[in-house]
C-alpha positions in Angstrom: -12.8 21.6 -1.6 -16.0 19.9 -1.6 -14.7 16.5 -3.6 -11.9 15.9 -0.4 -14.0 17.6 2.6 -17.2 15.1 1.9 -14.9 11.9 0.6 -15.2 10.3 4.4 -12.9 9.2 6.8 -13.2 9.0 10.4 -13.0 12.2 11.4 -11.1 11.5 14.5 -9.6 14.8 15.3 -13.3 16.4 15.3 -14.3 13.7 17.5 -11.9 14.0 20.2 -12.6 18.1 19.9 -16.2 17.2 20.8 -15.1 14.8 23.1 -12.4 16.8 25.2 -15.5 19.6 25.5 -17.9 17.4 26.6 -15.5 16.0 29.0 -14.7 19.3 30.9 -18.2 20.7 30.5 -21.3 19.4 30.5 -23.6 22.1 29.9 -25.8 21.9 26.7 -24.0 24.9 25.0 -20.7 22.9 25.6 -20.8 21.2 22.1 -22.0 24.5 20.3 -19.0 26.1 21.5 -16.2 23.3 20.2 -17.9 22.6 16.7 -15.8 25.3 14.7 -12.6 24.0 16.1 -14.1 20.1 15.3 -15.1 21.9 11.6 -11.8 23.7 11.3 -9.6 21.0 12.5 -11.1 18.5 9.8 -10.6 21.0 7.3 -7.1 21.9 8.2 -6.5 17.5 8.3 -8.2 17.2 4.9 -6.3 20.2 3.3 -3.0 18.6 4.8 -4.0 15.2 2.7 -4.9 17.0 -0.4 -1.3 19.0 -0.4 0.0 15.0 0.8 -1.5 13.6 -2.6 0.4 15.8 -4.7 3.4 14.6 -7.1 5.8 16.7 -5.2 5.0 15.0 -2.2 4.0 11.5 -1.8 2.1 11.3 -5.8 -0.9 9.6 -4.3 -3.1 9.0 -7.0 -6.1 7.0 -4.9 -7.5 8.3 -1.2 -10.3 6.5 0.6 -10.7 4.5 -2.5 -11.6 7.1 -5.2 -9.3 9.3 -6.9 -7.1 11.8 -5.4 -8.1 15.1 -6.3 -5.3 16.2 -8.6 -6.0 13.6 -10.2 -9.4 14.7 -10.9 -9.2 18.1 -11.2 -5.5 18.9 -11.6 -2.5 20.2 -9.3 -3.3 23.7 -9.9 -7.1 23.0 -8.4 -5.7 20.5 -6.1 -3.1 23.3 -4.5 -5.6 25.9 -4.3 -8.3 23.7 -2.4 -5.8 22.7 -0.1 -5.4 26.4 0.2 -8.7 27.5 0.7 -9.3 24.7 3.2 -6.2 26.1 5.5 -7.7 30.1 4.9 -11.4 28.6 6.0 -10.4 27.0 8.6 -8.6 29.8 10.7 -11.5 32.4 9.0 -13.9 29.6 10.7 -12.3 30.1 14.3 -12.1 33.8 14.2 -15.8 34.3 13.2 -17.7 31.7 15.2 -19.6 31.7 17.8 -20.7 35.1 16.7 -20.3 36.9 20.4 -19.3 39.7 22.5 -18.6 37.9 25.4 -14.5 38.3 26.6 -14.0 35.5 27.9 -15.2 33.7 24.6 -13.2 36.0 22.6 -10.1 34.8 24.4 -11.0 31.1 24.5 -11.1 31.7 20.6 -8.1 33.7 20.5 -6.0 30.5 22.2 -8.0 27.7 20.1 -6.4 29.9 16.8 -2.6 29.9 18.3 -2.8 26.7 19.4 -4.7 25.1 15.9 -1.8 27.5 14.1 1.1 26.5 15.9 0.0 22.7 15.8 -0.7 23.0 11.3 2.7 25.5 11.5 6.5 25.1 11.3 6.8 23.5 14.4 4.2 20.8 13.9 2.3 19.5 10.8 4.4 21.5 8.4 7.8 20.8 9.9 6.8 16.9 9.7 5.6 16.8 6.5 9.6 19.0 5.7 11.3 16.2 7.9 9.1 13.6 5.5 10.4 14.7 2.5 13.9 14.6 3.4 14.1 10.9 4.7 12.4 10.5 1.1 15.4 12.1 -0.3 12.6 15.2 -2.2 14.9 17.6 -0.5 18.2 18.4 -3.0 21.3 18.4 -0.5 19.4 17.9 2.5 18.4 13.9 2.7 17.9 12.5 6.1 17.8 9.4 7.8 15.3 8.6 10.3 16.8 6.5 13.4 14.1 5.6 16.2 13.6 8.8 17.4 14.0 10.7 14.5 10.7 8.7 13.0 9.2 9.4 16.6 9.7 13.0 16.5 8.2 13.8 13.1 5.3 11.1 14.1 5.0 13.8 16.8 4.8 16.9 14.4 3.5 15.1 11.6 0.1 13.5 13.2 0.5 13.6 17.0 0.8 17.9 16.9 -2.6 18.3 15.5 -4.2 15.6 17.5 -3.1 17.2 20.5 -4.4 20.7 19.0 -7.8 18.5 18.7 -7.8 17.6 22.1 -6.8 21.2 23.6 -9.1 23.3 21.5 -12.0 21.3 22.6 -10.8 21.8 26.1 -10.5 25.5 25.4 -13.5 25.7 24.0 -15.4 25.1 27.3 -16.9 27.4 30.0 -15.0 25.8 32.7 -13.1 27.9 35.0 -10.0 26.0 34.5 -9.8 26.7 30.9 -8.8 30.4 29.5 
């Protein structure tokens, strides 16, 4: 987990998190309160790439200029980080910040739905599925992408947990407009 978590990037989707909390509150705590959605949204992203790497997907075998990590450690490893990563993430956002406090309990409750639906089915997930079968990796069920069919799983694919980014770091605040 370790090998893909610390192999760089740019960490956008932790940035706008920090970014969209900052933006709607200003108090010092602000930050405090986003980082395990910034943490658990970069491990969800990095988990996503791992899985991404594999053979049965796109058989990556090089990722920010190194190795991927099946390649290193195997498919087996390689699945089970990926894994882990997911099941850490969501473990992240239910435990911290360590509190009490209902109306920080709820905020956390929404950043979980919305991170779960965003990595789910209906976003991440169900891109990566309409991925495969415009790469023909789906026996009897190949697809071809027109405009908008390319748009839509962009929208699932990248743009659903970009959006979770922004929301959870939103959510994450002590503003009054936010739950």
């Amino acid at each position: 987990m370790r090998y893909s978590v610390f192999a760089g990037g740019k960490r956008f989707r932790p940035m706008l998190t920090l970014a969209a909390a900052d933006a709607v509150d200003r108090r010092a705590d602000a930050l405090q309160l986003a980082l395990p959605a910034a943490c658990a949204l970069e491990m969800i992203h990095t988990y996503s790439l791992i899985h991404d790497d594999l053979p049965a997907m796109d058989d990556d075998t090089l990722r920010r200029g190194r190795p991927t990590l099946h390649v290193v450690y195997g498919e087996g490893v390689a699945i089970l980080a990926g894994d882990g990563l997911q099941a850490e993430a969501f473990s992240l956002l239910a435990r911290e910040p360590v509190t009490d406090d209902p109306a920080i309990v709820a905020r956390k409750l929404r950043i979980v739905q919305v991170v779960g639906e965003a990595a789910g089915p209906a976003g991440m997930v169900g891109g990566q599925a309409i991925d495969l079968q415009a790469a023909g990796q789906v026996p009897g069920h190949a697809a071809t992408l027109d405009t908008n069919g390319l748009r839509a799983m962009h929208a699932r694919k990248t743009g659903a947990m970009i959006r979770a980014s922004v929301v959870s770091g939103a959510s994450s605040s002590r503003w009054q407009g936010c739950p």
